[in-house]
C-alpha positions in Angstrom: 10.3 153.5 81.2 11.6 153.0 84.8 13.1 149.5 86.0 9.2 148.9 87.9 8.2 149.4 84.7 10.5 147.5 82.4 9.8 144.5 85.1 6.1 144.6 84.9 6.6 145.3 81.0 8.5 142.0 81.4 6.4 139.8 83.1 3.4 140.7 81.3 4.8 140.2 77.7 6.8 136.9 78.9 4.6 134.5 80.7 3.4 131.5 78.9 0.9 131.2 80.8 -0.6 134.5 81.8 -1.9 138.2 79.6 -1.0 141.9 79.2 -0.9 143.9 83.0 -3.1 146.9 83.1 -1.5 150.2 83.4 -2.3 150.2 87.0 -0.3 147.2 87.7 2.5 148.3 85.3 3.1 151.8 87.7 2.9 149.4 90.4 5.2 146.3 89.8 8.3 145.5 91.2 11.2 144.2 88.6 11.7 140.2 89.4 15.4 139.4 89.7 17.4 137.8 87.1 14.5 138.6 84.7 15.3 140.6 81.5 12.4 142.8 79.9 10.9 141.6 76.9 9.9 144.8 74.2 9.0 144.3 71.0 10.4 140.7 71.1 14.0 142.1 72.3 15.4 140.7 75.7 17.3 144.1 77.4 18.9 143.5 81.2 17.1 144.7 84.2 19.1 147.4 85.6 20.6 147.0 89.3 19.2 149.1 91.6 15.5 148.0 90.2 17.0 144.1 91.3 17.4 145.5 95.3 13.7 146.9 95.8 12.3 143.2 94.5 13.7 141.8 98.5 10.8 144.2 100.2 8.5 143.4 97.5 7.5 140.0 95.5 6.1 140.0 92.6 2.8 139.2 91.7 1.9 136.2 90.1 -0.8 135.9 87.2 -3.7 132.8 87.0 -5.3 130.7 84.2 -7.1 133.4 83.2 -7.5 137.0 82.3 -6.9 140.1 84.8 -10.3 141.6 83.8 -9.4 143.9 80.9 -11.3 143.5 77.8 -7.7 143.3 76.0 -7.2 140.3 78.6 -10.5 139.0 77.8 -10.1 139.1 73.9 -6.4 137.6 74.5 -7.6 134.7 76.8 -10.5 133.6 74.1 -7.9 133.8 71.8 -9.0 136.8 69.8 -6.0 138.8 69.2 -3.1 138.1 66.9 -0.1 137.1 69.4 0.4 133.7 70.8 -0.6 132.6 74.3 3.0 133.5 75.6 2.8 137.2 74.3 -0.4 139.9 75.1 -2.3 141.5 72.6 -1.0 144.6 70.9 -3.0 147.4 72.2 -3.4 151.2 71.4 -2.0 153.0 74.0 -3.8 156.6 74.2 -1.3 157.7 76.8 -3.7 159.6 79.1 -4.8 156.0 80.9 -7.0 154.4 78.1 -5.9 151.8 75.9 -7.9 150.5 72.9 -7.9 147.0 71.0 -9.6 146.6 67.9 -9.3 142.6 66.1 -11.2 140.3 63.8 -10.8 136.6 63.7 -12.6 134.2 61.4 -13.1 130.8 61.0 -12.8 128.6 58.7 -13.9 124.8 58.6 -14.6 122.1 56.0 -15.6 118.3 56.6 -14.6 116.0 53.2 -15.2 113.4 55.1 -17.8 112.2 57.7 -20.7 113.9 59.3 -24.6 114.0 58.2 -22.9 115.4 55.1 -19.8 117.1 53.4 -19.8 120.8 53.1 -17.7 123.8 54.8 -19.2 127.0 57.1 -17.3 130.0 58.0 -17.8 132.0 61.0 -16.3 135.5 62.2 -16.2 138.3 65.2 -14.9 141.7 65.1 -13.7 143.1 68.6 -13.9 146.7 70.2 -12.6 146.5 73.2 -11.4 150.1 75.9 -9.4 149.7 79.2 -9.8 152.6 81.7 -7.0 153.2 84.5 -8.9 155.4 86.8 -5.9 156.1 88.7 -4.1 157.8 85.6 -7.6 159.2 84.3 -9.7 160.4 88.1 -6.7 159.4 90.8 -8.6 156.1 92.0 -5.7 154.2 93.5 -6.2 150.5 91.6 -9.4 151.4 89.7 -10.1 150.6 86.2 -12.9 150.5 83.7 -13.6 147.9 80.8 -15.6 148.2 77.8 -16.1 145.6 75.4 -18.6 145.0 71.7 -18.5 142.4 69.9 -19.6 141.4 66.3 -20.7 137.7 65.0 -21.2 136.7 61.9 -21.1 133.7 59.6 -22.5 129.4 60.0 -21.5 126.8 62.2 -20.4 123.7 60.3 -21.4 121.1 63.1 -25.3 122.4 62.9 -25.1 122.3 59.2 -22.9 119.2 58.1 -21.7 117.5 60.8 -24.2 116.8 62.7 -22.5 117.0 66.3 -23.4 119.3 69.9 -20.3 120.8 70.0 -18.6 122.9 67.3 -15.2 123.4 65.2 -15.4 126.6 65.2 -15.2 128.4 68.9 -16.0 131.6 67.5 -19.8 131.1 66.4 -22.1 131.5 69.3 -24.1 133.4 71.2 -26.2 135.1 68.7 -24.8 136.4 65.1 -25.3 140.2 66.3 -23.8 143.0 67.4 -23.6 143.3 70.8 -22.1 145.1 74.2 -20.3 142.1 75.8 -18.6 143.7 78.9 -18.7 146.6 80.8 -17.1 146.6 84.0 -15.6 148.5 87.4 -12.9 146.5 88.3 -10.5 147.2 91.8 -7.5 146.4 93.4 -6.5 146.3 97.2 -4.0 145.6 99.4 -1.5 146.1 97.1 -3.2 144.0 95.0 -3.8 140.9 97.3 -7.7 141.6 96.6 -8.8 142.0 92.9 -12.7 142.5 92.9 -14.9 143.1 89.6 -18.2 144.0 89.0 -20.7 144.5 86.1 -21.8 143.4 83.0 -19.8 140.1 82.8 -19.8 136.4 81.3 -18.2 133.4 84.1 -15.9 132.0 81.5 -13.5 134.8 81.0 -12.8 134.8 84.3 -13.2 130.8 85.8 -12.0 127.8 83.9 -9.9 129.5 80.9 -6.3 130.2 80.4 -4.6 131.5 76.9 -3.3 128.3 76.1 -6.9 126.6 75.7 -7.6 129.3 72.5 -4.7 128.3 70.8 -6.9 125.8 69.6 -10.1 126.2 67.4 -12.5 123.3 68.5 -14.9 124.5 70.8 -14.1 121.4 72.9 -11.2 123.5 74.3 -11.8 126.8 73.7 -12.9 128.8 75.1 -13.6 126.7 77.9 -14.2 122.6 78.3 -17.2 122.4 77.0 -18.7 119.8 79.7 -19.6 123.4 81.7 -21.6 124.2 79.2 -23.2 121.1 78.8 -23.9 120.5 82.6 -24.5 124.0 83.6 -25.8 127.6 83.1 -22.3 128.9 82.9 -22.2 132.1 81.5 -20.3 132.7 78.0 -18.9 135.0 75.6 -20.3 137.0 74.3 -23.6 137.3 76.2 -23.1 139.0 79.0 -25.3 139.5 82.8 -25.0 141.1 86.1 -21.9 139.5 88.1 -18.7 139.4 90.2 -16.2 137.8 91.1 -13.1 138.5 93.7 -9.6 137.0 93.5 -7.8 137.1 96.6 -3.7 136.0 96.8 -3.3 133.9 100.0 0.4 133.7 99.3 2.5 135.1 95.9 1.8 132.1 94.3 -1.5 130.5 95.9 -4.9 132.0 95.5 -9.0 131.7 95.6 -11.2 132.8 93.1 -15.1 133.2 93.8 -17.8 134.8 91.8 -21.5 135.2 91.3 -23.5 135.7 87.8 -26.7 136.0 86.4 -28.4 133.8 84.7 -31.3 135.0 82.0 -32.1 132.9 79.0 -33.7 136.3 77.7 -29.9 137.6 76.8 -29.1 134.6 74.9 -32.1 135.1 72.2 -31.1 135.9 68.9 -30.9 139.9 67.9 -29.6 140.8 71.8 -27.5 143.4 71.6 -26.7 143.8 75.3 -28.4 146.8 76.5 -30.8 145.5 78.5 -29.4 146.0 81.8 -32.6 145.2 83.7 -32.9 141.3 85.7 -36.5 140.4 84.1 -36.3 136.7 82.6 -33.8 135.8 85.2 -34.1 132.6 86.8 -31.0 132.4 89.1 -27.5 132.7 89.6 -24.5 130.6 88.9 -21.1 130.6 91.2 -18.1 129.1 90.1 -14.8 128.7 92.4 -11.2 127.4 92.3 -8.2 127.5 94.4 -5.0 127.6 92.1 -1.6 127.4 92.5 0.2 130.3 89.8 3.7 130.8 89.0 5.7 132.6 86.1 8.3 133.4 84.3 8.9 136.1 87.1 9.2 133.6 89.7 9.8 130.1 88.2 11.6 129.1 85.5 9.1 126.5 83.9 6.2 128.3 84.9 2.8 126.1 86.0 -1.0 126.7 87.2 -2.5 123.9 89.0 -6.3 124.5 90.5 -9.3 123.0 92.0 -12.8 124.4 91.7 -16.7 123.8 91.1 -19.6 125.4 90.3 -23.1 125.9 91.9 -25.5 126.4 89.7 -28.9 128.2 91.4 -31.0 128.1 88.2 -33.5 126.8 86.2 -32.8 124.4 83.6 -34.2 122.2 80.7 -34.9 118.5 81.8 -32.9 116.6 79.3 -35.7 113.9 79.4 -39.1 114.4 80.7 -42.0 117.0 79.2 -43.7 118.8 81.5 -46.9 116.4 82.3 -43.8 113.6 83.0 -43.3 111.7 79.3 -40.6 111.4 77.2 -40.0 114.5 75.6 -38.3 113.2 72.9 -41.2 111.2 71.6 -44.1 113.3 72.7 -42.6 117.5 71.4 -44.6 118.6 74.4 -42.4 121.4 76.5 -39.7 120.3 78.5 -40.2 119.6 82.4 -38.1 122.7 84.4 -35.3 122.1 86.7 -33.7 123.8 89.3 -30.0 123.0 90.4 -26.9 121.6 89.3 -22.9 121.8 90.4 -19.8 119.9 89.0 -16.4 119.9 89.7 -12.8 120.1 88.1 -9.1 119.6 88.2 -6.6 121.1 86.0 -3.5 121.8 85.1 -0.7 123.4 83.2 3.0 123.0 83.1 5.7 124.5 81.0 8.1 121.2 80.9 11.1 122.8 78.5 13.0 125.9 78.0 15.8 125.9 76.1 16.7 129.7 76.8 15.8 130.6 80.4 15.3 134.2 78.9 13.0 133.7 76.5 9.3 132.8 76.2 9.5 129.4 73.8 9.2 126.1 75.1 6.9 123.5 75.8 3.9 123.4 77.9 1.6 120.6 79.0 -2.3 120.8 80.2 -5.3 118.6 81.3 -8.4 118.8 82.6 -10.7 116.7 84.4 -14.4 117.5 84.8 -17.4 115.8 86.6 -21.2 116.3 87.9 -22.1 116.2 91.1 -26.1 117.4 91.2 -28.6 118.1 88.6 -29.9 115.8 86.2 -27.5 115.7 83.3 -26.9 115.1 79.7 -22.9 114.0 80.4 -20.9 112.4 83.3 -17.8 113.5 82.9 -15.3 115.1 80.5 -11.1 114.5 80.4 -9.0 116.5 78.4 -4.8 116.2 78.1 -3.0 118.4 75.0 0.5 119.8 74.6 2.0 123.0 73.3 5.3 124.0 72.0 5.8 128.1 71.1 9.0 128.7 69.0 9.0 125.9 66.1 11.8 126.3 63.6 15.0 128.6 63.7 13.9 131.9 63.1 10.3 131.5 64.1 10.1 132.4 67.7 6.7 133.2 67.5 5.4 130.2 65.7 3.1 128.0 67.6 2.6 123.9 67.6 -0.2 122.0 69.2 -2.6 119.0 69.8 -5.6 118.2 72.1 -7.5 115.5 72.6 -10.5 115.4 74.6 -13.6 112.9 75.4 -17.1 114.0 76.7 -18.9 110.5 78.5 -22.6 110.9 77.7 -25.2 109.7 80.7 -27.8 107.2 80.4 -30.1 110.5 80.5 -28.6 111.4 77.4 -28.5 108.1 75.9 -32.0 106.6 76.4 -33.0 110.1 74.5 -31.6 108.3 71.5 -32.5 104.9 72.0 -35.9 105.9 72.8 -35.7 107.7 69.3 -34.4 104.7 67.1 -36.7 102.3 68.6 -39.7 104.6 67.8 -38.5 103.8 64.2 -38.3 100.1 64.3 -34.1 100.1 65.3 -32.0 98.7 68.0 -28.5 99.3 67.5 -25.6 100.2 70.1 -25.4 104.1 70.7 -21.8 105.2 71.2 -21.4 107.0 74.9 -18.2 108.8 74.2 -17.5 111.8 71.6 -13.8 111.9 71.5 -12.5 115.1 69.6 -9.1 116.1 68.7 -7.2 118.8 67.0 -3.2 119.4 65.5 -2.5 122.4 64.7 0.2 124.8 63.4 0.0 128.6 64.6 2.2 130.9 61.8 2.8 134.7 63.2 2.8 136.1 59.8 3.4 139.9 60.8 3.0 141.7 63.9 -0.7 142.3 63.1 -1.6 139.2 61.8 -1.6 135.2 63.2 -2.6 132.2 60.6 -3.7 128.7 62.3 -4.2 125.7 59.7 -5.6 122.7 61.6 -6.7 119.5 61.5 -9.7 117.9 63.5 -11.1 114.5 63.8 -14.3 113.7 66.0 -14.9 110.1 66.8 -18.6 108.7 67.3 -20.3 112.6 66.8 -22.2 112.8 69.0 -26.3 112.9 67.9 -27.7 114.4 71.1 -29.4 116.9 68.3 -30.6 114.2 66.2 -32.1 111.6 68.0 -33.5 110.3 65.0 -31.0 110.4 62.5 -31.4 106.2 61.4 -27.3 105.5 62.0 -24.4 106.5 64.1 -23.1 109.7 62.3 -20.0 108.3 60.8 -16.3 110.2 62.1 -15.7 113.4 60.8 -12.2 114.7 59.1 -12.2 118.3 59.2 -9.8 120.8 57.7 -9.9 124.0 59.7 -7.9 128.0 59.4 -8.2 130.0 62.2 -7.4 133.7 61.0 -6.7 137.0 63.4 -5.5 140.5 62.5 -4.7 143.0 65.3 -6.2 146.3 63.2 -4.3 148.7 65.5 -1.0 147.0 64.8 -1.6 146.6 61.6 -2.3 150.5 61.1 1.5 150.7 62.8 -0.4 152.6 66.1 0.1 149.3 68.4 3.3 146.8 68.5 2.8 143.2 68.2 5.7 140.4 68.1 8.6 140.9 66.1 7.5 144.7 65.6 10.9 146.9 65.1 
């Protein structure tokens, strides 16, 4: 490996905050100065004359979220068996295409609270191929992504809790096989303009970051969940036509725009992707941030800091009315339809310790802030703050810590849905207008291949947005969660993963 190389190697296997460089950036990158290359877990120096050609050159920062590979993708939804400071461990075929191959399941139990007490479990296995075009045809910055995607398994808060938003962020989108991305993706300018197009999903690419799928309530992985609630973001795995284009203003301050389909056919159970034509579409949605990105190649505590929105061009569901005007709720005639909605966001993260300015473990801190600004919606606004600390114990580097706590502010849309409900049965109580959801967790890397997350989740006031006529508040609900990932490549010994020899 050259000193470019080893420095790309290094920045891409370091940063807390960002995922694995494509081979095109790897042949590209410059080596950062004072950085040492991380392989296979083992600092080595960068060698001198690689420390002179970074003055001509600066590196390239990396974003909240993934750099368009389906390894990034897979990494960023936390889907691969490394922890957010560390890419996935991929197969590398040597002649320009790489291959990842993981399952992750999910496990979650509620002994107490909910409708009722009971568990679920809940599973995807991941093909995913990366394509550098430049190694492969000689297209300068062109690469290819392939992605399919298995679900399987039951989603404890449809079947016990009771709740909108699950514990488990790896059910959804239809328990099928399916092709999830397939992409052209180029870089310009040396690589000041990053442009993809194809079969996509919005939240791989806006409002994610690795540190978000450390976690296993869908509250916070994969994305906030008020987008989803507000708008018809586009999600893993169900992908449409899109783009999106990243341009780098300066090394560390960019603006991200894209454009994506929006069909409610491709969300019906049994899809399995291969419907590439636009019939059922009913708009397009375009999400947007300008971000502020540093790393361990050009900051010592690395941070991300952005602003962004979304403009949602499509029909929707009226939360309330049917369509001849009454309350739906009460009536069961079919929903009035919509058209238009946008929101905005802050957020943030920040790595606030690092004990060994060489090494990847420390602590980070993140938030989020989310509000409506059109549409008619079923929440106002969502705030989010959590912490995470990589390296635990003496001779776990690799171990991961965390917590998150969240809240999601129902709107009086939302509410008289409920209250509209209960009186129909004779009750007037007070309906609570905040779901505030939490999780601790502990992330153990047991072998290269394979990453074990115990964790513990409590949801105050569930929400019953699903059962409007459920005759009490659905009492808080203690769940017991294990999040489970095996890298299949690493674990055959063709891929390295952290700690590998």
């Amino acid at each position: 490996m050259n000193a470019g190389k080893a420095a790309w190697a290094a920045l891409g296997l370091c940063t807390a905050l960002g995922i694995g460089a494509t081979s095109a950036e790897a042949q590209d990158a410059p080596a950062p100065p004072g950085l040492a290359q991380v392989a296979n877990g083992a600092p080595a120096r960068v060698r001198r004359p690689a420390l002179r050609r970074v003055a001509r050159r600066a590196p390239r920062p990396r974003p909240f979220g993934n750099d368009g590979s389906a390894a990034a993708a897979a990494d960023v939804l936390g889907q691969t068996a490394t922890p957010p400071a560390l890419s996935p461990g991929t197969f590398d075929l040597g002649n320009g295409l790489s291959l990842l191959l993981n399952y992750t399941g999910q496990a979650a139990a509620n002994p107490i609270g909910g409708i009722r007490q009971g568990s679920a479990y809940a599973g995807q296995l991941f093909f995913g191929i990366d394509g550098d075009l430049q190694r492969l045809a000689g297209i300068e910055g062109g690469s290819f992504h392939v992605a399919v995607t298995n679900r399987h398994g039951r989603n404890l808060a449809d079947d016990r809790i009771g709740n909108n938003t699950s514990v488990q962020e790896i059910f959804g989108g239809g328990q099928t096989t399916r092709l999830t991305l397939l992409s052209y993706q180029q870089k310009l300018f040396d690589n000041r303009l990053d442009i993809e197009v194809g079969r996509l999903v919005a939240n791989i690419n806006f409002l994610n970051s690795p540190i978000y799928c450390n976690f296993q309530t869908n509250s916070a992985c994969g994305n906030p969940t008020f987008v989803f609630k507000t708008s018809n973001f586009t999600f893993w795995p169900v992908a449409s036509w899109g783009g999106h284009a990243k341009a780098w203003l300066t090394d560390r301050v960019f603006f991200h725009v894209g454009a994506y389909e929006v069909n409610p056919l491709h969300q019906q159970p049994g899809d399995n992707g291969l419907d590439f034509s636009t019939k059922g579409a009913t708009g397009a949605i375009v999400p947007f941030e300008l971000g502020y990105s540093t790393t361990f190649a050009n900051d010592e505590l690395p941070r991300n800091y952005g602003i962004g929105g979304w403009i949602d061009r499509s029909d929707y569901t009226d939360p309330v009315l049917d369509a001849a005007g009454g309350r739906r709720v009460l009536t069961g005639l079919s929903p009035a339809t919509r058209f238009g909605r946008s929101g905005v966001y802050a957020r943030f993260d920040q790595m606030v310790w690092r004990p060994d300015p060489k090494g990847i473990q420390g602590l980070t801190l993140f938030g989020v802030a989310m509000a409506g600004t059109g549409g008619r919606l079923v929440e106002d606004y969502f705030l989010e703050i959590g912490a995470l600390q990589t390296g635990t114990f003496a001779g776990r580097p690799y171990d991961t810590v965390g917590f998150v706590i969240n809240t999601q502010a129902f709107s009086p849309l939302a509410l008289g849905n409920i209250e509209a409900a209960q009186a129909s049965l004779g009750l007037f109580r007070a309906i609570p207008r905040q779901q505030i959801m939490m999780e601790l967790n502990y992330g153990i890397q047991v072998s290269p291949a394979i990453r074990l997350t115990p964790n513990l989740q409590y949801i105050v006031n569930p929400d019953q947005t699903r059962f409007p006529f459920y005759p009490r508040n659905i009492p808080d609900a203690f769940v017991v969660g294990a999040k489970l990932s095996v890298d299949l490549f690493t674990l055959a010994g063709l891929a390295k993963g952290p700690g590998s020899p």
